[in-house]
C-alpha positions as CSV (number, residue, x, y, z in Angstrom):
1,X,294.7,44.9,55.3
2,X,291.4,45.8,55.0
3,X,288.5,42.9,54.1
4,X,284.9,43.4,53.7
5,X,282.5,40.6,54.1
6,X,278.8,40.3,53.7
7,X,277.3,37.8,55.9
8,X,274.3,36.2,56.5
9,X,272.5,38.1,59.2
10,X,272.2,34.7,61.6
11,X,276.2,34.4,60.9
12,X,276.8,37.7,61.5
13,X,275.3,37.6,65.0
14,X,276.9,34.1,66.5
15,X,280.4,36.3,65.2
16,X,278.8,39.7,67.2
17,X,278.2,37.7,70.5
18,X,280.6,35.7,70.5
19,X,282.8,39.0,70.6
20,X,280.8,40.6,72.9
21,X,281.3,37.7,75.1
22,X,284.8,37.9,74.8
23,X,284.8,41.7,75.1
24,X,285.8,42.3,71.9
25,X,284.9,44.3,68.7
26,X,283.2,42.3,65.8
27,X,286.7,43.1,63.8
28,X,289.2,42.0,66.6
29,X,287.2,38.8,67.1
30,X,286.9,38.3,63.5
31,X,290.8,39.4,63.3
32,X,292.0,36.9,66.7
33,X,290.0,33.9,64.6
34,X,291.6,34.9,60.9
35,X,295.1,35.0,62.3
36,X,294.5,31.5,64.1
37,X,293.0,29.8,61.6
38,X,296.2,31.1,59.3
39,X,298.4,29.7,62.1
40,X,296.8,26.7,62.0
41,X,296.9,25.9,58.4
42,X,300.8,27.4,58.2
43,X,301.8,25.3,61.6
44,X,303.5,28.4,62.5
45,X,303.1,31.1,64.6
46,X,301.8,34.5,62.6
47,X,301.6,37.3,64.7
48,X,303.9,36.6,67.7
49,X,303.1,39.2,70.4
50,X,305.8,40.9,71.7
51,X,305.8,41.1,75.7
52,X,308.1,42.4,78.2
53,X,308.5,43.1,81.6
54,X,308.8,46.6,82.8
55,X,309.2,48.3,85.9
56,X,306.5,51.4,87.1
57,X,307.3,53.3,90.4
58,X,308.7,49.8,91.5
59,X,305.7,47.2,90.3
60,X,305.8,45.1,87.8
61,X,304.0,45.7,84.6
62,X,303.7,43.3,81.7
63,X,303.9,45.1,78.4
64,X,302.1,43.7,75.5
65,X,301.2,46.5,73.1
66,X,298.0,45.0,72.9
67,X,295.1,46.9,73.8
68,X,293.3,45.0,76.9
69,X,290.3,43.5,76.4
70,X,286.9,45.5,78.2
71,X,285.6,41.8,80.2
72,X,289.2,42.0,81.7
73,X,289.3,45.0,83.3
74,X,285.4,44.8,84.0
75,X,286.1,41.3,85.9
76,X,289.5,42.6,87.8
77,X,287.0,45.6,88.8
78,X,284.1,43.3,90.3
79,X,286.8,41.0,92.0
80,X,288.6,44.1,93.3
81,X,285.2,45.5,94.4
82,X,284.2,42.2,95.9
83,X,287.1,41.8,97.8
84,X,287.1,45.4,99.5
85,X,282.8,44.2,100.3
86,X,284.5,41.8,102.2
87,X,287.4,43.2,103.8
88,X,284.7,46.4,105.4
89,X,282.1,43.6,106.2
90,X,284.7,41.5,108.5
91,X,286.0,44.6,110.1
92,X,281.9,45.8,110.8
93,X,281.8,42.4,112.2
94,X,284.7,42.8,114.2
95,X,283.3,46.3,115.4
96,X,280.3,44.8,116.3
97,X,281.4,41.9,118.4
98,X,283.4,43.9,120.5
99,X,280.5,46.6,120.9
């Protein structure tokens, strides 16, 4: 279904961060909170996602068919990067105590 709503401009941009801070679009956030709000009031679950566990060259891989959010894959990407910072510094450390 398609909706269009005209909000105040002051409304419109607590909705637009508080997607961006969830790394969201305007219309998934404003989707995610329509769909909860509509659980909420019918005590029942609306839009069940379906998720199953599947197998990739031997790793495990969560299937959701749900797109995954950009501040998820941004924050796996820093941690990743962080740890690898850390794992070259100890072994330049290591180099350098035994120089």
């Amino acid at each position: 279904m398609t909706v269009t709503l005209s909000l105040p401009p002051d409304v419109e941009r607590v909705f637009q961060g508080e997607a961006q801070a969830r790394g969201l679009s305007l219309d998934e956030f404003l989707s995610d909170l329509i769909v909860s709000q509509a659980e909420e009031v019918s005590g029942q679950s609306v839009a069940a996602p379906s998720a199953r566990l599947e197998y990739e060259r031997g790793v495990p891989v969560l299937r959701t068919d749900q797109p995954v959010a950009t501040s998820v894959v941004d924050e796996l990407r820093d941690h990743v990067r962080r740890e690898r910072s850390r794992a070259i510094s100890g072994l330049l450390d290591l180099r350098d105590r035994h120089v």
